[in-house]
C-alpha positions, 0 to 999 in steps of 0.5 A: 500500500505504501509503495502504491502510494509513492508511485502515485505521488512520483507519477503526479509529479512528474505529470505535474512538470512535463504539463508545466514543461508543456505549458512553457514550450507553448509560449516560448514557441508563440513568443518566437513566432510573434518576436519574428513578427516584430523583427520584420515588420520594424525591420530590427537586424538584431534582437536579443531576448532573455526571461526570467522567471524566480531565479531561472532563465526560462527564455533566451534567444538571439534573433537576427545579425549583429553585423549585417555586411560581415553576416555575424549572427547575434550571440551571448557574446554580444553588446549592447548600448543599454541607453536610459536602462543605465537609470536603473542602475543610477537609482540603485546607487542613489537608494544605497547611498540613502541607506548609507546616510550619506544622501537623503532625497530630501535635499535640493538639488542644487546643494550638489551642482557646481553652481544654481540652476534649478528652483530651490523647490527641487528636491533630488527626489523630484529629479529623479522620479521626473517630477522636476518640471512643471508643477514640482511634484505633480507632473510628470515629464521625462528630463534631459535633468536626470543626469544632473544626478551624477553630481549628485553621486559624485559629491555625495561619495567623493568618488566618480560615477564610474567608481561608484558603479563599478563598486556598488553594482559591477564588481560585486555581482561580477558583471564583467561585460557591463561598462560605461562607454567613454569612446571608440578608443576604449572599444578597440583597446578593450576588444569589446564586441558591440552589435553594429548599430543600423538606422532605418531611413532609405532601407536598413543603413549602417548608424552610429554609437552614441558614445559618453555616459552620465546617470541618464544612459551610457551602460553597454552590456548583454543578456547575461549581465543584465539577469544577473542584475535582475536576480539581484534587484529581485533578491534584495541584493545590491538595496533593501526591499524597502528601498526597491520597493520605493523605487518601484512604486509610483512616486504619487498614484497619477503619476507613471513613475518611481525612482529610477524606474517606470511604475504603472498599473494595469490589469491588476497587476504592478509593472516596473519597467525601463527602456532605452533609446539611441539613434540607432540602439533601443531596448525594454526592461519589465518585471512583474514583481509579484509574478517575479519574472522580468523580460529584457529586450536588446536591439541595434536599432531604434525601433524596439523603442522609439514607435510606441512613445515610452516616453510618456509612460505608457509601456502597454504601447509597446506591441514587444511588451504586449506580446510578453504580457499576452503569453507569459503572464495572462495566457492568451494565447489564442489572441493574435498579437496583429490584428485579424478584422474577421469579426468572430475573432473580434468578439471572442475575447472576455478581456476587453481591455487588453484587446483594445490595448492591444489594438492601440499598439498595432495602430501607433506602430502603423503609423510609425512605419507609414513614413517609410510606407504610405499604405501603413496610414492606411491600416493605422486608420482602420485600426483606430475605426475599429477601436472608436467603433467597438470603443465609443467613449474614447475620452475615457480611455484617450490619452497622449499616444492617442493624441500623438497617433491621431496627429502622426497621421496627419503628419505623415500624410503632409510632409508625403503630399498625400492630400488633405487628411481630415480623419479623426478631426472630432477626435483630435480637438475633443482629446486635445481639450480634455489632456489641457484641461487636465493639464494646461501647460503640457508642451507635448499637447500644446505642440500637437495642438499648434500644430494641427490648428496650424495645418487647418488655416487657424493661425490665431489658435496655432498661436496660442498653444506655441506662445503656452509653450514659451510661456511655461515656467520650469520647463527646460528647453526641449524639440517642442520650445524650438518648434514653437519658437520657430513657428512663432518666428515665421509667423509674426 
């Protein structure tokens, strides 16, 4: 009886794993297919992809050419320019320092800078969880301000920003392949195997490294590195939970950001995430904490990036990450990642809200691509039809990729001469007053307003949203207070 009964549990178990085995080769086989997808449809040379889930890698794959003229394939010897993911790593030393009594967040940040620049009502805190412009505190805008932070480290160790991270964070987790990019002599001289970047324009062309480094971006590493500082960071090792927690939590409720790290919730669930963005690199860091898995993305192009507008926050704009979320976390698998307008397929799903994320993604990517593809104005279009029939109170959920969609169409349709594009007029007016009357003095708003009163004729109202623009105080300069003075200038 005893020896039945072992087999019994033997034989549970072991269906138990191969089931759990099973579930596992199903999404990586679905994730594949949809990452291959993404890489031609963003047309990404290279794509390096890693997942871990408590503790273990349980996806690692390269994806494509680290040199495309010399036909190198990616491998986990590859580099990669990490960009604005090097804040992550920034956070992590201001919140040991903290823990160290040798900083606290509630000093201006002025007290470290060689000499006044910001309002005194600017508290490290503020600049590194984005909250140093505008109404201080309240609103959030991705700053150029947060590599003023490297002062910070600097005055408050007494040691450079390099030693600092290779003390506190390289050396330590042994990360011998993560380092601050100073210039192509280091690269030579160090042997050092960064992907070629590549720039999408006329084709796929050979681009650029952004070299120098600061708290806001400057790291290169590879896959294996960075889940290592992933197990770390979930471990507790290199801060303290409460300080980890801190950084991934939101810095108040409205806002999308912690400290050093992207904060949001959606679907019931805390998302902590980062992404980097060169000219010709781009990447995506995003942990579950609860589910205590983590998805790291690398590409040597800037299309793993720059089409979803991550800098506004929201990383279910990302089709990358909503592949990720939609496999590995609520198990859709039946939902195609690109839409398929049969309508038994529209209405077979009970998770509205994804879907209709889902749906966004698709069609701001598609207006991404349209500059490089005209017949992609088109799909966007449809896309977002489908989205403001099957959705009608789009004021509920609208927001500034919404905004930046609508009027990315008109954009692409006038600089390409396409003709007159009046799509989505009602829409872009109506959103446009409800994301100012929240915020008045949003540059990014105010641009796009400008400028689409500006293309319809109305030079009066153009005027105004440009002259807000200007008019804001602590706001630093930026591409929408060129643009406004520009227009401002030829306008007079």
């Amino acid at each position: 009886m005893k020896l039945t009964l072992k087999f019994i549990i033997l034989f549970l178990l072991i269906s138990s794993c191969s089931k759990k085995e099973e579930t596992q080769n199903k999404q990586s086989e679905k994730f594949t297919l949809e990452l291959l997808e993404l890489k031609e449809f963003f047309q990404i040379p290279g794509l390096a992809i890693s997942i871990e889930k408590n503790g273990e890698t349980i996806y690692r794959n390269y994806l494509g050419k680290s040199d495309i003229e010399k036909s190198n394939t990616l491998d986990s010897t590859t580099l990669f320019p990490i960009a604005s993911i090097t804040k992550v790593f920034s956070g992590v030393l201001i919140m040991k320092l903290v823990e160290q009594e040798k900083l606290s967040l509630e000093e201006p940040i002025n007290t470290f800078l060689p000499k006044p620049i910001l309002g005194d009502s600017i508290l490290i805190k503020h600049v590194l969880s984005h909250t140093s412009q505008g109404n201080v505190g309240k609103n959030f805008y991705y700053s150029s301000r947060f590599r003023l932070l490297t002062n910070v480290i600097e005055q408050a160790s007494g040691k450079s920003f390099k030693h600092v991270l290779d003390e506190e964070i390289l050396i330590p987790l042994k990360l011998n392949n993560t380092f601050l990019l100073r210039d192509s002599i280091q690269v030579v001289k160090e042997k050092r195997k960064i992907a070629k970047p590549y720039i999408l324009d006329n084709g796929i062309e050979n681009g650029f490294i952004d070299f120098g480094y600061s708290t806001s971006a400057g790291i290169v590493s590879n896959l294996e590195d960075l889940a290592i500082f992933n197990r770390a960071l979930d471990n507790d090792i290199l801060i303290s939970k409460k300080s980890k927690d801190l950084m991934f939590s939101s810095f108040n409720s409205n806002l999308p950001y912690g400290y050093g790290v992207f904060n949001q919730q959606f679907e019931n669930l805390n998302i902590a995430w980062a992404y980097g963005q060169y000219d010709c690199y781009s990447s995506l860091l995003l942990k579950i904490p609860s589910e205590n898995i983590s998805l790291t993305l690398l590409a040597n192009n800037n299309l793993l990036s720059d089409p979803a507008r991550l800098i506004y926050g929201d990383v279910t704009s990302s089709l990358f990450a909503m592949s990720f979320l939609k496999n590995y976390i609520y198990k859709l698998d039946k939902m195609q990642l690109f839409e398929n307008q049969d309508p038994r397929y529209i209405n077979s799903f009970s998770n509205k809200d994804f879907y209709r994320k889902k749906l966004l993604a698709q069609a701001l990517a598609e207006s991404y691509m349209a500059r490089f593809d005209p017949e992609k104005l088109h799909s966007s279009t449809e896309l977002l039809n489908t989205v403001f029939t099957k959705y009608p109170e789009y004021l509920e959920y609208a927001d500034l990729n919404l905004l930046h969609n609508l009027s990315f169409l008109k954009d692409v349709a006038f600089y390409m001469e396409l003709g007159e594009f009046n799509n989505f007029d009602i829409q872009i007016v109506n959103i446009g007053e409800k994301l100012l009357k929240e915020e008045p003095e949003n540059p990014y708003v105010n641009s796009y307003m400008g400028t689409y009163y500006d293309r319809k004729g109305n030079k009066q109202k153009a005027k105004h949203h440009f002259e807000i623009i200007l008019k804001a105080k602590n706001f630093s300069r930026n591409w929408y207070t060129n643009e406004a003075q520009n227009w401002l200038n030829e306008n007079k």
